[in-house]
MITI-978211 format. One record per residue (C-alpha): x, y, z; residue in three letters. Coordinates in steps of 0.2 Angstrom, whole numbers, plus 5000, padded with zeros to 4 digits. Each point is the difference from the previous one (the first is absolute). Example, Ala and Ser with C-alpha at 12.3 -4.5 7.8 and 13.67 -1.06 7.14 Angstrom:
% residues 2
ATOM | 5062 | 4978 | 5039 | ala
ATOM | 5006 | 5017 | 4997 | ser
% end
This chain:
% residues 266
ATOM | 5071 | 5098 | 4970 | unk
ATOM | 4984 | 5000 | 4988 | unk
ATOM | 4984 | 4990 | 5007 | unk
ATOM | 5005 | 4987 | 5006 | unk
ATOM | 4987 | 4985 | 5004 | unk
ATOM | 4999 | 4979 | 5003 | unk
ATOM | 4988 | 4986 | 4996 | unk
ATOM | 4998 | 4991 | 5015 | unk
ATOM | 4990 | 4987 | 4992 | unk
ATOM | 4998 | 4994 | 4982 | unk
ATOM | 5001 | 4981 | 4992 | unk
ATOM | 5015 | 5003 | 4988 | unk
ATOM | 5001 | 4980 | 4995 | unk
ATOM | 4981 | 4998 | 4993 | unk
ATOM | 4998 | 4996 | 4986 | unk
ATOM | 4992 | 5020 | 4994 | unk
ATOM | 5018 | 5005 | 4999 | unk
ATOM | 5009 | 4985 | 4992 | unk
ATOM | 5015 | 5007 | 4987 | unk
ATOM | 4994 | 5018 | 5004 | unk
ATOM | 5009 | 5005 | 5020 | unk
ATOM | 5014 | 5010 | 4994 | unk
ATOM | 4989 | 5012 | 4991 | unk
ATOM | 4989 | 5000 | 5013 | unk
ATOM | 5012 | 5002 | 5013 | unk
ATOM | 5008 | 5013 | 4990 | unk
ATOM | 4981 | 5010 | 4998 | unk
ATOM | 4996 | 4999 | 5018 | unk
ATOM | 5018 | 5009 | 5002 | unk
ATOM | 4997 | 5014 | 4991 | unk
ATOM | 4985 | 5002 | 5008 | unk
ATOM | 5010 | 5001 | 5019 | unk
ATOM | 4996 | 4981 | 5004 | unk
ATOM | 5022 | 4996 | 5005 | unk
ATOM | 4995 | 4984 | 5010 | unk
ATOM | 4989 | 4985 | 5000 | unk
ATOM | 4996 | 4985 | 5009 | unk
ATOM | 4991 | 4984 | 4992 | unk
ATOM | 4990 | 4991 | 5010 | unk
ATOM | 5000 | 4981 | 5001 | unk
ATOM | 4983 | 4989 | 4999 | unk
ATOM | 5009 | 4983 | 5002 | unk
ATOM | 5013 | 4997 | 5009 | unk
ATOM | 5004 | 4985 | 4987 | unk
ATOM | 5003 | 5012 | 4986 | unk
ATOM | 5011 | 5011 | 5009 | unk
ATOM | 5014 | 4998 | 4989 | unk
ATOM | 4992 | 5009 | 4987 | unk
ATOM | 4999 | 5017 | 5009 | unk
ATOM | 5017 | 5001 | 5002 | unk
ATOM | 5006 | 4995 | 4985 | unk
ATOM | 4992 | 5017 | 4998 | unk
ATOM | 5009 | 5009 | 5013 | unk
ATOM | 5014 | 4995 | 4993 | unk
ATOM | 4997 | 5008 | 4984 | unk
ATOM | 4994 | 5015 | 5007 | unk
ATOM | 5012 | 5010 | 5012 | unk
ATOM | 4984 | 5011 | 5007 | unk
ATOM | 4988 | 4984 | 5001 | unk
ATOM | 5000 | 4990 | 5018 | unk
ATOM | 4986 | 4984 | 5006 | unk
ATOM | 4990 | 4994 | 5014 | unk
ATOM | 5000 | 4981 | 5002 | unk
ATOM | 4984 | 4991 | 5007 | unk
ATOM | 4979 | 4994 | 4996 | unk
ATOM | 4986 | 5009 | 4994 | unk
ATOM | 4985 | 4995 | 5009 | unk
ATOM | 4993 | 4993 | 4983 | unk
ATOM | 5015 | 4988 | 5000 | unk
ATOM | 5000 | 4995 | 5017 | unk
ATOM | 4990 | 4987 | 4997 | unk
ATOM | 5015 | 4994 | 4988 | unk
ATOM | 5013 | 5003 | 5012 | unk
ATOM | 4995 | 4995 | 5018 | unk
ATOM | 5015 | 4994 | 5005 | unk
ATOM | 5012 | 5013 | 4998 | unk
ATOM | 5008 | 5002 | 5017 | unk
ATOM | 5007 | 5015 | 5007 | unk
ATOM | 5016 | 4992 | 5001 | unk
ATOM | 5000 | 4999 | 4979 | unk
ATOM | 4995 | 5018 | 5000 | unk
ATOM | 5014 | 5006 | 5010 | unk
ATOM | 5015 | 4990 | 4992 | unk
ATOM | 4991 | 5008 | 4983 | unk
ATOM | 4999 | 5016 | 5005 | unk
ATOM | 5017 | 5000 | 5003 | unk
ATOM | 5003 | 4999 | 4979 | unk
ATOM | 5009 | 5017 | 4994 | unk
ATOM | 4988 | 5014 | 4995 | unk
ATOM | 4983 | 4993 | 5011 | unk
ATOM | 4994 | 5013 | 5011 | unk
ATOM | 4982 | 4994 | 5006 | unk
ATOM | 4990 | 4985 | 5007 | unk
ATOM | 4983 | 4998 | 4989 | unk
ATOM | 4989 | 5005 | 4993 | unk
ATOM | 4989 | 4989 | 5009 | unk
ATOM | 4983 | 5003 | 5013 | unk
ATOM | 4984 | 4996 | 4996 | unk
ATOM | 4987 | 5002 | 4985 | unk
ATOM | 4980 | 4998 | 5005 | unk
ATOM | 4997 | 5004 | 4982 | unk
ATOM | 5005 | 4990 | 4991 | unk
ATOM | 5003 | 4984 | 5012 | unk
ATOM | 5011 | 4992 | 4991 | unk
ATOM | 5005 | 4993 | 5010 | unk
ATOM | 4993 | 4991 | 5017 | unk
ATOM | 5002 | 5014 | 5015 | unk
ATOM | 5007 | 4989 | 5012 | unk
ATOM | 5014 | 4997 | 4987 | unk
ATOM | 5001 | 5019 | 4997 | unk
ATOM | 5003 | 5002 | 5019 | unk
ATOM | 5014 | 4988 | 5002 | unk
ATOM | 5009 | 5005 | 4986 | unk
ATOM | 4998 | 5019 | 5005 | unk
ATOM | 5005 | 4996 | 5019 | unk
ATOM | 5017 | 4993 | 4992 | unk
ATOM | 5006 | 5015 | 4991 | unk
ATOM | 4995 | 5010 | 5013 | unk
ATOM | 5011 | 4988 | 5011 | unk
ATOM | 5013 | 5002 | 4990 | unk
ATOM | 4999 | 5019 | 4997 | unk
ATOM | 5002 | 4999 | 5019 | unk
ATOM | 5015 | 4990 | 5000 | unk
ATOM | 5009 | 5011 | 4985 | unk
ATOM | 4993 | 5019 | 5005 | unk
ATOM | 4996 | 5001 | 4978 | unk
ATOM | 4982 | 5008 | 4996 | unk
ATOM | 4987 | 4987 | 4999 | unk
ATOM | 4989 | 5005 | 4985 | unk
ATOM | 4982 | 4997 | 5005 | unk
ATOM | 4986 | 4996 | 4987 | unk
ATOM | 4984 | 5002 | 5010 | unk
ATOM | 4983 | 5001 | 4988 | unk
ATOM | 4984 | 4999 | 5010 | unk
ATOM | 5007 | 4992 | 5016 | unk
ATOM | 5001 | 5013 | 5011 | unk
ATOM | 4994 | 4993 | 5016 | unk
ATOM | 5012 | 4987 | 4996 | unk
ATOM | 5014 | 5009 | 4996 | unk
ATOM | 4998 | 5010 | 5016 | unk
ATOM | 5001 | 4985 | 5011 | unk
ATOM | 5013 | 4993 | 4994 | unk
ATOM | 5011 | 5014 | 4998 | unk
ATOM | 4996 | 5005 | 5018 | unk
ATOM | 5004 | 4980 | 5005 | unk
ATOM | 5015 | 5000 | 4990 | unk
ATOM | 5008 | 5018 | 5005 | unk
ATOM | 4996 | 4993 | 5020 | unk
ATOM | 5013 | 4988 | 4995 | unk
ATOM | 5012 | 5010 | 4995 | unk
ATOM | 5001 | 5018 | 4989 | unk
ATOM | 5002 | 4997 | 4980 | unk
ATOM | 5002 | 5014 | 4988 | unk
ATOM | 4985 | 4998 | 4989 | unk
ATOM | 4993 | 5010 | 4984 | unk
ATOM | 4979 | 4999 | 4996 | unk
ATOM | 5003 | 4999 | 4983 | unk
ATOM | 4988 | 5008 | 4985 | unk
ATOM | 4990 | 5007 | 5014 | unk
ATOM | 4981 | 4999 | 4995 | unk
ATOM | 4993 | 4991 | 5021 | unk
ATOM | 4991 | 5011 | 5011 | unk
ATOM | 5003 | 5013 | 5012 | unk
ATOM | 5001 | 4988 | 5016 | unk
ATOM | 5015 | 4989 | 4990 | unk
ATOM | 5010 | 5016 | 4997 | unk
ATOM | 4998 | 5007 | 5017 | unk
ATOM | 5006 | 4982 | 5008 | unk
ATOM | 5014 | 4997 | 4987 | unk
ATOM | 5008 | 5018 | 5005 | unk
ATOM | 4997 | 4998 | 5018 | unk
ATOM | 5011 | 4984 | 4996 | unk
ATOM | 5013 | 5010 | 4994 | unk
ATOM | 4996 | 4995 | 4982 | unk
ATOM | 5000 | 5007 | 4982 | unk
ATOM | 4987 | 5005 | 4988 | unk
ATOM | 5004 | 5001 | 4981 | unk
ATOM | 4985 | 5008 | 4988 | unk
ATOM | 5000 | 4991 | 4982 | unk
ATOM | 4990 | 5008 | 4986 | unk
ATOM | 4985 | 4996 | 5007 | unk
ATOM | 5002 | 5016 | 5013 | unk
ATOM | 4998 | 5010 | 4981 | unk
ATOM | 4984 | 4991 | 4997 | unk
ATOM | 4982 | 5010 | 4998 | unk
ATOM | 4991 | 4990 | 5012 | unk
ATOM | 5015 | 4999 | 5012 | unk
ATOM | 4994 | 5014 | 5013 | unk
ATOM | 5000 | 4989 | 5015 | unk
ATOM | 5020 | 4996 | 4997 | unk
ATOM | 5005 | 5016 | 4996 | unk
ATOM | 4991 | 5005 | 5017 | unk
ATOM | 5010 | 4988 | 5009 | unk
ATOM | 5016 | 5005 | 4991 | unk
ATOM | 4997 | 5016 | 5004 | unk
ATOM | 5002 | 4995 | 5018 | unk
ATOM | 5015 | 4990 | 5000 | unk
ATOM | 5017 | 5009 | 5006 | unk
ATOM | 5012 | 5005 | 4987 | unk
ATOM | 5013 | 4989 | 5007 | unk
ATOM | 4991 | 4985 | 4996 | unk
ATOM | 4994 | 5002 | 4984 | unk
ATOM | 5006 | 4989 | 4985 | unk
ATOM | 4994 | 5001 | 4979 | unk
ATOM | 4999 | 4983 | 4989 | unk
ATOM | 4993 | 4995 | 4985 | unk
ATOM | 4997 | 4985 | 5001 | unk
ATOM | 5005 | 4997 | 4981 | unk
ATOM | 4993 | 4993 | 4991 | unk
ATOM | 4983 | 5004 | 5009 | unk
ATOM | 4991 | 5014 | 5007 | unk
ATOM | 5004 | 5011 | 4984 | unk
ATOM | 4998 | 5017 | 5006 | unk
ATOM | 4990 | 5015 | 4991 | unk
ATOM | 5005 | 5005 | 4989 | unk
ATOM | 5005 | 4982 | 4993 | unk
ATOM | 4985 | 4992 | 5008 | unk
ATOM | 4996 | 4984 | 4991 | unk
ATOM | 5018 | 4998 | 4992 | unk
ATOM | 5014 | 4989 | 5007 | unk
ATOM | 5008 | 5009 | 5017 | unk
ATOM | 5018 | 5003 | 4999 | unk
ATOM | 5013 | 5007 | 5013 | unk
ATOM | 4998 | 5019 | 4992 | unk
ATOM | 4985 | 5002 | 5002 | unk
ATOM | 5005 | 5001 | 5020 | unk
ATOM | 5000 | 5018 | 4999 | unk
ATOM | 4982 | 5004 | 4996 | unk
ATOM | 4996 | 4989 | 5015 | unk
ATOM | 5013 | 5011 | 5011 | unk
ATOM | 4993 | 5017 | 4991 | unk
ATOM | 4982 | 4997 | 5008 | unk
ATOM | 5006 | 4993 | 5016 | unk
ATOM | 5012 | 5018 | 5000 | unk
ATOM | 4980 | 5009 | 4997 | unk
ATOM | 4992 | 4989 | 5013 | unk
ATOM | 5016 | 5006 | 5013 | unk
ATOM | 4996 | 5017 | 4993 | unk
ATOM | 5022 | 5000 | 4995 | unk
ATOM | 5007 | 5002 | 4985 | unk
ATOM | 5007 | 4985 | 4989 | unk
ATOM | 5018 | 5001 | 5006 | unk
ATOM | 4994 | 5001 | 5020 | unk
ATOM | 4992 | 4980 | 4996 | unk
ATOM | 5012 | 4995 | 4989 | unk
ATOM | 5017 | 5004 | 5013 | unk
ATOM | 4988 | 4995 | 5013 | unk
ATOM | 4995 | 4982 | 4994 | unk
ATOM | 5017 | 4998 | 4996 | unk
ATOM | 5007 | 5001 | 5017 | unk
ATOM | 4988 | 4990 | 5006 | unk
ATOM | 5004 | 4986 | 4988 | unk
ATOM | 5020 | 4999 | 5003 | unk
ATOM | 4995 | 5001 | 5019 | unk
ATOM | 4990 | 4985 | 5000 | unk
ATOM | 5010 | 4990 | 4987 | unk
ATOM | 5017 | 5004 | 5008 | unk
ATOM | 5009 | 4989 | 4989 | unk
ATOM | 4997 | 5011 | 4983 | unk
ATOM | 5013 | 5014 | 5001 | unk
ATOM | 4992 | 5017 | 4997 | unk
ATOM | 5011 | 5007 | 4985 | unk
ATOM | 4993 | 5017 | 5005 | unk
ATOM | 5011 | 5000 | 5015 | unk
ATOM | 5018 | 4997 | 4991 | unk
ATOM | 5013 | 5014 | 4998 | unk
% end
């Protein structure tokens, strides 16, 4: 089979790509990309990411709260996150975690609603997809609370913390995917650290529509340009294109057991 590669994370129902997903899904799969996942925000506008897994064979969703939008969904239980999970074609709690960044909203709020996905990744066994962004201290405590509870398949998702988060995330058995940001100039201290993960816990993203990579830097990201992020993370393995692309692909249909891997059917 020809290269062969997945976004494990883009936001296919934003607005960007309104009246244009069938020529962008059909871009991206003549650049290798066969399988997507697009990543819920709000649990309340769930609806909408599938409706767009239902026009798209190759597209699959997460269900849960952004930390920016925690403070808009408080309440969501774990129990509502399980009975949704169960909808055809969801294959992933989050993304939700905690952003220092940008605050929006309160961190105690960010907390709870990040210890209920992770709760309820628990209870499922689906990847929990993990936005952490300047809370690493954080993030480590309560990942290592949490996982004393009870293991959870988790993913640390656009990767762009330090060292000490990566280390305790893959001594937790998690996952680390690199976005386009891996690609960018000033990014020596990730590529460092990718250069250190294992191969067999290695994911690629995009992101989309952020984090364009070079050399569409500054334009809208879109699900093709996953393979310019997977070509530098093959340079910083010191592998060729094809070892990263086959690899991250076994990695993503072993943690989202519920997405069939068409590479393995006669």
């Amino acid at each position: 089979m020809s290269l062969f590669l997945v976004d494990s994370h883009c936001h296919l129902d934003f607005p960007d790509f309104e009246g244009q997903r069938a020529e962008l899904i059909a871009r991206a799969q003549e650049n290798g990309v066969q399988r997507f996942v697009t990543i819920s925000t709000f649990v309340s506008k769930l609806d909408r990411l599938l409706a767009i897994t239902e026009e798209f064979d190759s597209v699959y969703a997460s269900v849960g709260t952004h930390p920016h939008n925690a403070g808009d969904e408080p309440d969501v239980s774990v129990e509502d996150l399980v009975t949704l999970s169960n909808r055809e074609k969801i294959v992933a709690i989050g993304e939700a975690g905690l952003d220092y960044h940008y605050d929006k909203s309160p961190r105690d709020i960010q907390a709870k609603v990040f210890r209920t996905h992770i709760a309820a990744a628990r209870q499922t066994q689906l990847p929990l997809v993990i936005h952490a962004r300047q809370a690493d201290d954080d993030m480590i405590a309560i990942l290592e609370d949490e996982s004393g509870k009870g293991a959870f398949p988790f993913i640390l998702h656009c990767f762009s913390s330090g060292r000490a988060l990566a280390e305790a995330g893959l001594a937790l058995g998690g996952y680390l995917s690199f976005s386009g940001i891996l690609t960018f100039k000033n990014s020596e201290d990730i590529r460092a650290i990718a250069a250190d993960v294992p191969m067999d816990k290695l994911l690629v993203e995009t992101d989309a529509p952020y984090l364009a990579p070079p050399p569409h830097r500054g334009r809208r990201n879109e699900p093709a340009f996953v393979r310019h992020t997977a070509a530098v993370l093959a340079e910083v393995k010191g592998v060729d294109l094809d070892t990263v692309a086959r690899q991250t692909s076994d990695n993503f249909f072993r943690l989202f057991k519920r997405i069939d891997d068409p590479r393995r059917v006669a």
